[in-house]
C-alpha positions as CSV (number, residue, x, y, z in Angstrom):
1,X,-26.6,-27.8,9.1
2,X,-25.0,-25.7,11.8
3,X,-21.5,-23.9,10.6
4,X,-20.2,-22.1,13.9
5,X,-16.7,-21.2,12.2
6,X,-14.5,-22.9,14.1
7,X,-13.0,-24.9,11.3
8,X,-9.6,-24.0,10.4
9,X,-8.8,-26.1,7.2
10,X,-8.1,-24.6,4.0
11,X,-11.1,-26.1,2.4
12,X,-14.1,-26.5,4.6
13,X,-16.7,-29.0,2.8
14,X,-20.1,-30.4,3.9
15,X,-22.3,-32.4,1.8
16,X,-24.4,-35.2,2.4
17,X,-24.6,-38.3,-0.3
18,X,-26.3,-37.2,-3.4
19,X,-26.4,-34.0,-2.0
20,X,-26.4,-30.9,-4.7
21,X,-24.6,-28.9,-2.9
22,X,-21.3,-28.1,-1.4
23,X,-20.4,-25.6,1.3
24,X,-16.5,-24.7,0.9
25,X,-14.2,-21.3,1.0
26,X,-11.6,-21.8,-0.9
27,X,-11.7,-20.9,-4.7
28,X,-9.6,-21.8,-7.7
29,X,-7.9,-18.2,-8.0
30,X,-7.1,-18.7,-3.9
31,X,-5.3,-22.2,-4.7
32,X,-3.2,-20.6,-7.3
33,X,-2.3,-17.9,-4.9
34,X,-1.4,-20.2,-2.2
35,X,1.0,-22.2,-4.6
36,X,2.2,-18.7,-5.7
37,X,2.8,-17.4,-2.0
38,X,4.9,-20.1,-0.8
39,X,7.8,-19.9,-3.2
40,X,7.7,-16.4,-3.6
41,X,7.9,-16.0,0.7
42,X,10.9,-17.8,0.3
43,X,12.3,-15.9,-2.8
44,X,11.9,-13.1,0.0
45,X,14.0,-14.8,2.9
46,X,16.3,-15.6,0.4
47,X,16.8,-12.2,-1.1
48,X,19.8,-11.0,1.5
49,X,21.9,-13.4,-0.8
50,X,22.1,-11.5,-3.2
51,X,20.6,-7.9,-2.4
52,X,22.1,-4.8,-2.0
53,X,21.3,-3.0,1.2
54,X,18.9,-0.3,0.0
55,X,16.4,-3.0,-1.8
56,X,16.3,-4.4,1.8
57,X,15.8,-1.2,3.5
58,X,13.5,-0.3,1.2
59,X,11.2,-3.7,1.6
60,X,11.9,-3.6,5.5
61,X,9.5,-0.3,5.0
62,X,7.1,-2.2,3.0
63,X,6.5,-5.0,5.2
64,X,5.9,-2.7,8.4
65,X,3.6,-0.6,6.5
66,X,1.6,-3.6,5.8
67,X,1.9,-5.2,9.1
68,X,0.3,-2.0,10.2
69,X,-2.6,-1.7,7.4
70,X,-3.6,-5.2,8.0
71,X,-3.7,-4.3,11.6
72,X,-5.8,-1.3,10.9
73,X,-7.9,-2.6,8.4
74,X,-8.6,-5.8,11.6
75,X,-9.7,-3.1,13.7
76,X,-11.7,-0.3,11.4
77,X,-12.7,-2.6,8.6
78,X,-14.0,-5.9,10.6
79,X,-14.7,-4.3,14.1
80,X,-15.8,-1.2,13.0
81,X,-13.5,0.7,15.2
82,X,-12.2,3.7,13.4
83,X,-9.3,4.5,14.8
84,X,-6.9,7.3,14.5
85,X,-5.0,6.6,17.9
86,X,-2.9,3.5,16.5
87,X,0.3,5.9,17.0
88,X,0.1,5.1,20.4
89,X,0.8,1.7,20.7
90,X,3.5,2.1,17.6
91,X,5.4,4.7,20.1
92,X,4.6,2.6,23.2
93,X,6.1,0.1,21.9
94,X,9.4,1.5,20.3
95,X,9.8,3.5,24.3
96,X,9.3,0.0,25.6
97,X,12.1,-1.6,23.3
98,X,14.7,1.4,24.4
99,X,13.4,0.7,27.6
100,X,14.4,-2.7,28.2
101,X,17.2,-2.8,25.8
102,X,18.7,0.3,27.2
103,X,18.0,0.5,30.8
104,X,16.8,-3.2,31.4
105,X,20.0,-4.4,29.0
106,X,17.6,-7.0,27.7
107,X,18.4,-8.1,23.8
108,X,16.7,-6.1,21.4
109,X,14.3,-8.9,19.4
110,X,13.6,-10.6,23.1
111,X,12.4,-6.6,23.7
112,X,10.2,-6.5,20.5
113,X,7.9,-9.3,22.0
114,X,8.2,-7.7,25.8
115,X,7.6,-4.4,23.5
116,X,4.4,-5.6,22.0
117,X,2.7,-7.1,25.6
118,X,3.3,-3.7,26.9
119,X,1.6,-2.0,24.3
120,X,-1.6,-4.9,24.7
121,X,-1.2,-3.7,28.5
122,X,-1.6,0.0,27.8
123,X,-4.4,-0.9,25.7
124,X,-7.0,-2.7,28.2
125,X,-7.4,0.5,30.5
126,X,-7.4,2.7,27.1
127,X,-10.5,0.3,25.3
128,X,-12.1,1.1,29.1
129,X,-12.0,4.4,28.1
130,X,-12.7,4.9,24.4
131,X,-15.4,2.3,24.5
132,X,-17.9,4.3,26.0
133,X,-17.8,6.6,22.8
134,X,-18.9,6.2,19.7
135,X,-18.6,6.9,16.2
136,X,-16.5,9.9,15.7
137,X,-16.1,10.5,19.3
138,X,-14.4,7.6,19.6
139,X,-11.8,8.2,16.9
140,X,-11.2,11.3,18.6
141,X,-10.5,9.4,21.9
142,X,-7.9,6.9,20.4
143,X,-5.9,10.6,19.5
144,X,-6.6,12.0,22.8
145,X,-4.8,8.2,24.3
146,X,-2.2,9.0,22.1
147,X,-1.9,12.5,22.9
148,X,-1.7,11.2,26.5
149,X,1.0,8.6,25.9
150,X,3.3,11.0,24.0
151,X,3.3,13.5,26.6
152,X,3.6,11.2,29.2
153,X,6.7,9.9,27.4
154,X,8.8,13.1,26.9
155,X,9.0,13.5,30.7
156,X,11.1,10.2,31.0
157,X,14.6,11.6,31.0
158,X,16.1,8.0,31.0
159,X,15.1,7.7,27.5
160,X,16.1,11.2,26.3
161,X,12.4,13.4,27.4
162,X,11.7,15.3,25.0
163,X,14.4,15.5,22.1
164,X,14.5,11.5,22.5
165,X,17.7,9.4,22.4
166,X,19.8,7.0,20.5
167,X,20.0,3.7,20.6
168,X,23.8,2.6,22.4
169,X,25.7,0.9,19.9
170,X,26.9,-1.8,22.1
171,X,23.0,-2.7,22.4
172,X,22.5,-2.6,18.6
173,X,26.0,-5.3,18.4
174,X,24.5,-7.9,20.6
175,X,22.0,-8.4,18.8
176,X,21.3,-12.5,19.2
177,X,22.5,-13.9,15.2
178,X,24.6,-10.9,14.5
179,X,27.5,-12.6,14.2
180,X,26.2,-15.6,12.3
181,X,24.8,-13.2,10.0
182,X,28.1,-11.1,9.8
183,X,29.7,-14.3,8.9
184,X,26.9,-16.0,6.4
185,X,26.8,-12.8,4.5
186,X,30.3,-11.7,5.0
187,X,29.3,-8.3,6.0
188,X,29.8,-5.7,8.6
189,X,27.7,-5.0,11.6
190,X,25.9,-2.5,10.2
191,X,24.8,-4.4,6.9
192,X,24.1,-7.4,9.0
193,X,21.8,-5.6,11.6
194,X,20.0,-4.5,8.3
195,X,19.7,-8.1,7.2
196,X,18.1,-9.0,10.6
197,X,15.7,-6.6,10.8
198,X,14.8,-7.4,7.6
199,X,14.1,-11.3,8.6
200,X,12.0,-9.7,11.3
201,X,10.0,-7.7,9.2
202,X,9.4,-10.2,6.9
203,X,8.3,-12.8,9.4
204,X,6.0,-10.0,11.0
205,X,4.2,-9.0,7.4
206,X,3.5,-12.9,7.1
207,X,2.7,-13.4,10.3
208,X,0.3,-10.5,10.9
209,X,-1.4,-11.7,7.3
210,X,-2.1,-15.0,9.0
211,X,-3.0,-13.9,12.5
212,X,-5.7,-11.9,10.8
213,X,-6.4,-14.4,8.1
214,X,-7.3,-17.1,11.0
215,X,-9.2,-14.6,13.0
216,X,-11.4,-14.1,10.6
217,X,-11.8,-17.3,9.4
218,X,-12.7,-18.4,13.4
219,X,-15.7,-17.8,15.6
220,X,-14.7,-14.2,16.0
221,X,-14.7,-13.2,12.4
222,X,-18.4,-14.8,12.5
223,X,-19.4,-12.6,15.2
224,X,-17.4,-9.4,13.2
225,X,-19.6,-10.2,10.7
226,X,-22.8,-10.5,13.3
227,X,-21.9,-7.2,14.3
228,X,-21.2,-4.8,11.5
229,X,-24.4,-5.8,10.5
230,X,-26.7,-5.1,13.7
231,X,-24.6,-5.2,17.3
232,X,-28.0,-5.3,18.9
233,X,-29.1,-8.8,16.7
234,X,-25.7,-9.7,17.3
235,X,-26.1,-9.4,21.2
236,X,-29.6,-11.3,21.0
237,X,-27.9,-14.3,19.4
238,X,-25.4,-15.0,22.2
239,X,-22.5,-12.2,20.7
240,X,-20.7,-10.8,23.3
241,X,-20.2,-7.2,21.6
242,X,-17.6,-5.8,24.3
243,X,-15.7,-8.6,24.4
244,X,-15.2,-9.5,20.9
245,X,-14.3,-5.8,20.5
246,X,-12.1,-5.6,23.2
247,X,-9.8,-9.0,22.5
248,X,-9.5,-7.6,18.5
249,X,-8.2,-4.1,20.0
250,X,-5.9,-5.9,22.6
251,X,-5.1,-7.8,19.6
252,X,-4.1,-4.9,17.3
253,X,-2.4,-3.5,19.6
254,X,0.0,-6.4,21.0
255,X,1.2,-6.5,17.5
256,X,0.7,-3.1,16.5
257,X,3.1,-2.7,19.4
258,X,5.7,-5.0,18.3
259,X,5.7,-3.0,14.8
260,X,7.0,-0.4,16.6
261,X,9.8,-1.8,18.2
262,X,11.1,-3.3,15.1
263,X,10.8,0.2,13.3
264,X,12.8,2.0,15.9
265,X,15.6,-0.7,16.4
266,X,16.0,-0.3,12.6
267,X,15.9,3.4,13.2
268,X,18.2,3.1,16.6
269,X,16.9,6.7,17.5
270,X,13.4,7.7,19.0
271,X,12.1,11.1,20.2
272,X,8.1,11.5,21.6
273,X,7.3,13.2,18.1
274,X,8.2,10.4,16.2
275,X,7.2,7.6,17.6
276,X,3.8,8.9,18.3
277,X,3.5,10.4,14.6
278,X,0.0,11.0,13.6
279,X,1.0,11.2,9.5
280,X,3.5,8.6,9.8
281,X,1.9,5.9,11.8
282,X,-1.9,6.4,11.4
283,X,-2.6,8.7,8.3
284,X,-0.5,6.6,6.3
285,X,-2.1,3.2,7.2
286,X,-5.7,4.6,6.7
287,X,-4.5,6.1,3.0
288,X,-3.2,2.4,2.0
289,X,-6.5,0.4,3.9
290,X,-8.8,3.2,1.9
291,X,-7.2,3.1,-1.4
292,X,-6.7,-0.9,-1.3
293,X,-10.0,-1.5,-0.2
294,X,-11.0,-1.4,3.5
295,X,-12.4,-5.0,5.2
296,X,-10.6,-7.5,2.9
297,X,-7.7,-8.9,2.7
298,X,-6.1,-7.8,-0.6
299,X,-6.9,-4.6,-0.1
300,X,-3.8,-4.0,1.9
301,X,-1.0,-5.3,0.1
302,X,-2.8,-3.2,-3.3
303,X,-2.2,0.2,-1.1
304,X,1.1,-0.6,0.4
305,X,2.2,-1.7,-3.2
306,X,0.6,1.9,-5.0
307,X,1.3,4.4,-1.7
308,X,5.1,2.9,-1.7
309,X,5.4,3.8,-5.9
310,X,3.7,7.2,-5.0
311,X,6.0,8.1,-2.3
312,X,8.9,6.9,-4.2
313,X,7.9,8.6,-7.2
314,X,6.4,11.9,-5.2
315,X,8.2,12.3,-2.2
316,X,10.6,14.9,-3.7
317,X,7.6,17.2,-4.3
318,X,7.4,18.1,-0.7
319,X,4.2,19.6,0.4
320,X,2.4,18.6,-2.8
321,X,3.0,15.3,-2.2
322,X,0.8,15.1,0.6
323,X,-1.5,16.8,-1.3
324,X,-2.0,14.3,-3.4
325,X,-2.3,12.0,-1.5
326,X,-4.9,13.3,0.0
327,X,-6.6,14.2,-3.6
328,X,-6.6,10.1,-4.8
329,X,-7.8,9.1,-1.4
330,X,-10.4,11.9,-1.7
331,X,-11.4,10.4,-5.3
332,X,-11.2,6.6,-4.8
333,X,-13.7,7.9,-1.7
334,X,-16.2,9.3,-4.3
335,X,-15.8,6.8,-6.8
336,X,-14.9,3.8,-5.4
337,X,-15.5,3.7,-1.8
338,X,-14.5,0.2,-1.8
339,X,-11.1,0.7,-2.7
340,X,-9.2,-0.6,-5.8
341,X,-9.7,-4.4,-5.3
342,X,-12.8,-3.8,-4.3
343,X,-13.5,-2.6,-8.1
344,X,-11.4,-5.8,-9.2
345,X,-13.0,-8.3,-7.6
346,X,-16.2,-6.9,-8.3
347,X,-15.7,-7.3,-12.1
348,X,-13.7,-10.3,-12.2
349,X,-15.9,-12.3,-9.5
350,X,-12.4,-13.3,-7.8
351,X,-11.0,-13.6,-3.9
352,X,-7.4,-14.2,-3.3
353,X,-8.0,-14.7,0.5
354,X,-11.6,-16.2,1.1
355,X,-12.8,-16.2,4.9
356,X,-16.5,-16.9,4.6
357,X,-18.1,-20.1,3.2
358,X,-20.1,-20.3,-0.3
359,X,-22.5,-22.7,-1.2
360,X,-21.8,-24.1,-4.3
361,X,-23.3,-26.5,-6.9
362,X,-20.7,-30.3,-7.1
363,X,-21.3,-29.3,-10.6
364,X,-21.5,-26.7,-13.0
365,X,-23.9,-27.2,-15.6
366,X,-25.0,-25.0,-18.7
367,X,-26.6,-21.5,-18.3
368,X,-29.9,-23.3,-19.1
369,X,-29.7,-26.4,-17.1
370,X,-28.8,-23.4,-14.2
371,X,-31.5,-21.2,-14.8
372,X,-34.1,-24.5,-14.9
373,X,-33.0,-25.5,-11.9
374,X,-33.3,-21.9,-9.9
């Protein structure tokens, strides 16, 4: 039986008559979380209704932080390119949105999607580059790019060089749904821009969860898997290692782009230090892939959920808050490299998000009947 991964149906099955045996990915505990998802996705679209405008700033955070970490985690965790460069396409693409919004007078979420094609543009010349390194070379390349990127940026004095520039606020007011949002809600401008972004962030959490979800469910998340575990047996089996490498970082960083945009319209100011933030935009996505657990699915959404309470919780600390973050990370490194779920699912034999096929028995019979028939 041949299984090339192409199949993109919730429940892949392939059995013969009387066959023994069943090949399928989806498990009982990733049914319930489907059913579980749905409502709860539109609990969150919902939640403007009847949410004050903090909550929603607060989530709008939360949903970019996980867009990025599931990005991340794509690239580092399935790729196996370790990357601490991804602050490059987060600030090329919040330059690109002030660009066309500002100077092009485009509409800001039409810019987010330019935004996020010019990041995947910046990115084929950059893989031409960091490719040829390796290992921890390489994640020092991706900072060099960024380095490049930044500097390049703070010479542009039509977007403020280098003490940056706000965002006009007749570009922030036409908005497209701004004023069916200011008169659903009832609110001002301001609250209503809040509200949009929101939607937006939302829709890009989800949406980055699926993209990945489906990529690694395809043909490329088979040859992922082919080459974390040998690029040369991969290569000898019909892999193409630099291309499949090379579409999943022009892939990261299409949306990874996009990310940014959407965090500095919400922001409506930018400056080269900021956007191109090694702490905020890197450093903090590897800390939530690490302490989730790097290469699956859950282990995002774990890290953006504890690194959110911990910064909440910490933040007013200052220095020592950074400290210990650093400390857990440093621990969970020693002790569980695989990150929290990684621990969980270990123990309770359970996957949320499935993306490679099990074979299974059609029935389950006694521990004895089992062991007689092994």
């Amino acid at each position: 039986m041949s299984i090339d991964g192409s199949n993109s149906a919730g429940l892949s099955a392939a059995h013969s008559p009387g066959s023994r045996f069943t090949v399928t990915r989806a498990t009982p505990a990733s049914t319930i979380t489907l059913l579980i998802a749905v409502p709860m996705i539109l609990i969150l679209a919902a939640l403007p209704a009847f949410a004050n405008r903090t909550l929603l700033q607060e989530l709008f955070y939360v949903f970019t932080m996980l867009a990025l970490a599931q990005l991340w985690n794509l690239l580092a965790g399935s790729a196996g390119l370790i990357s601490v460069g991804q602050q490059a396409f987060v600030g090329t693409g919040a330059y690109a949105l002030f660009a066309f919004t500002v100077v092009g007078g485009l509409d800001p979420i039409l810019s987010i999607m330019l935004a996020g094609v010019t990041a995947g543009v910046v990115a084929i010349p950059a893989a031409l580059i960091v490719f040829r390194l390796r290992g921890a070379y390489f994640a020092i390349g991706t900072w060099v790019v960024a380095e490049v990127c930044r500097l390049i940026l703070a010479q542009v004095k039509q977007l403020g060089g280098g003490t940056g520039t706000s965002l006009p606020p007749d570009v922030a007011s036409s908005m497209i749904g701004l004023d069916f949002v200011r008169n659903l809600f009832t609110v001002r401008g301001p609250a209503a821009r809040d509200i949009i972004s929101y939607w937006l962030a939302l829709v890009l959490a989800v949406g980055t969860f699926v993209l990945v979800y489906r990529l690694l469910r395809s043909r490329y998340g088979l040859a992922l898997s082919a080459i974390g575990d040998s690029e040369a047996a991969a290569e000898s089996t019909g892999v193409d290692v630099f291309r499949t490498k090379l579409f999943i970082y022009v892939v990261t960083a299409i949306v990874t782009g996009m990310a940014g945009a959407l965090i500095f319209l919400q922001k409506a100011r930018i400056s080269p230090d900021g956007a191109y933030s090694l702490i905020d935009w890197t450093a903090y996505v590897i800390f939530i892939v690490v302490i989730g657990g790097i290469g699956t699915m859950e282990g995002p959404i774990i890290g953006v959920a504890v690194f959110y309470l911990l910064q909440y919780y910490l933040a007013a600390l200052g220095s020592w808050y950074l400290i210990l973050l650093g400390g857990l990370a440093i621990m969970l490194m020693l002790f569980a490299p695989s990150g929290i779920w990684g621990v969980l699912s270990r123990r309770l034999d359970i996957s949320l998000f499935p993306v490679r096929r099990r074979l299974v028995g059609p029935l389950k019979h006694s521990a004895g009947e089992q062991n007689g028939e092994s």
